[in-house]
C-alpha positions as CSV (number, residue, x, y, z in Angstrom):
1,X,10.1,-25.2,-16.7
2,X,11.8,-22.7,-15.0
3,X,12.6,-18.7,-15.2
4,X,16.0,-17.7,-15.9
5,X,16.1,-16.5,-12.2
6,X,15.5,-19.9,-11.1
7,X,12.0,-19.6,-9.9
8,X,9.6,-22.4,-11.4
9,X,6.9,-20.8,-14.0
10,X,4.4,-20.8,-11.3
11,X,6.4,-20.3,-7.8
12,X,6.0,-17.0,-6.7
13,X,8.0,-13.9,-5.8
14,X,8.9,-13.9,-1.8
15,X,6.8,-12.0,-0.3
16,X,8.5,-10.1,2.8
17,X,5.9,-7.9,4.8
18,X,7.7,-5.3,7.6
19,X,5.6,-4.4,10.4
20,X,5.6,-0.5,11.5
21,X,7.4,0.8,9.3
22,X,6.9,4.8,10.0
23,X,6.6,6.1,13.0
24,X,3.8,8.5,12.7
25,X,0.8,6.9,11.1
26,X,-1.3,4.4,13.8
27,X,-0.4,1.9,12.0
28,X,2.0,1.2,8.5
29,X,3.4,-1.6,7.0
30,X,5.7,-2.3,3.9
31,X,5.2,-5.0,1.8
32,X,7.4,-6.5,-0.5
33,X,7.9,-8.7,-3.7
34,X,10.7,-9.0,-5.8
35,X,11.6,-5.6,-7.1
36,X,7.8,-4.1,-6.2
37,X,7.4,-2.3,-2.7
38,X,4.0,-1.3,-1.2
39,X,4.2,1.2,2.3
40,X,0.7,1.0,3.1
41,X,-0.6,3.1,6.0
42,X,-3.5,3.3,8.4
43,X,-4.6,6.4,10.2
44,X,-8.0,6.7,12.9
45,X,-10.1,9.9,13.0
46,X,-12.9,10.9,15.4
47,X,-14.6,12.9,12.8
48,X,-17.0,12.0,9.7
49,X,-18.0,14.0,6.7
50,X,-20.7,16.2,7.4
51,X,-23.7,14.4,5.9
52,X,-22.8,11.4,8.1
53,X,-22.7,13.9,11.3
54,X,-25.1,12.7,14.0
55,X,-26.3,9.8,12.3
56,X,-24.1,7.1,14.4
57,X,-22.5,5.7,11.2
58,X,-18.7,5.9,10.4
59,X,-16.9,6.7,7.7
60,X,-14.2,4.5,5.8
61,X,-11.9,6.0,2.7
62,X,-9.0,5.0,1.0
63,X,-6.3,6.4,-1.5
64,X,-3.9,5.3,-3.5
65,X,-0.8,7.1,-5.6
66,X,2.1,5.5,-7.7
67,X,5.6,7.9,-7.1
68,X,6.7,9.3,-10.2
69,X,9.7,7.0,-11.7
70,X,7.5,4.1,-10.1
71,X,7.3,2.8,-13.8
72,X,9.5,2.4,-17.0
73,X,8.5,5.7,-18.2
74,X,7.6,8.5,-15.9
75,X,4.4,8.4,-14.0
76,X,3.3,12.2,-13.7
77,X,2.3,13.6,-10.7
78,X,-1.9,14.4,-10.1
């Protein structure tokens, strides 16, 4: 069976990832599938929260935000 797009029901999208992609961060990519586009970025600090101060353990956090108009109806802003 396949989609009206020509894609079989389970082939899927092509997936294009693009290697430092903004300048700034250490390190950023954007990722790609059809019509969906991820920018995903990396950035190193030599700090830790203050409870983790001095005990030789690091500290790892991430974050993530959809753009407003990133859906079919408006995504509001937090």
């Amino acid at each position: 069976m396949m989609r009206a797009h020509g894609r079989r029901w389970n082939e899927i999208r092509k997936i294009i990832i693009t290697r430092d992609f903004l300048k700034y961060p250490g390190g950023a990519v954007l990722i790609e599938m059809g019509n969906t586009k991820v920018i995903c970025t990396a950035t190193i600090e030599d700090t830790v929260p203050a409870f983790l101060r001095n005990t030789g353990k690091g500290w790892l956090t991430a974050e993530y935000s959809m753009i407003p108009m990133s859906t079919q109806s408006r995504t509001p802003r937090e």
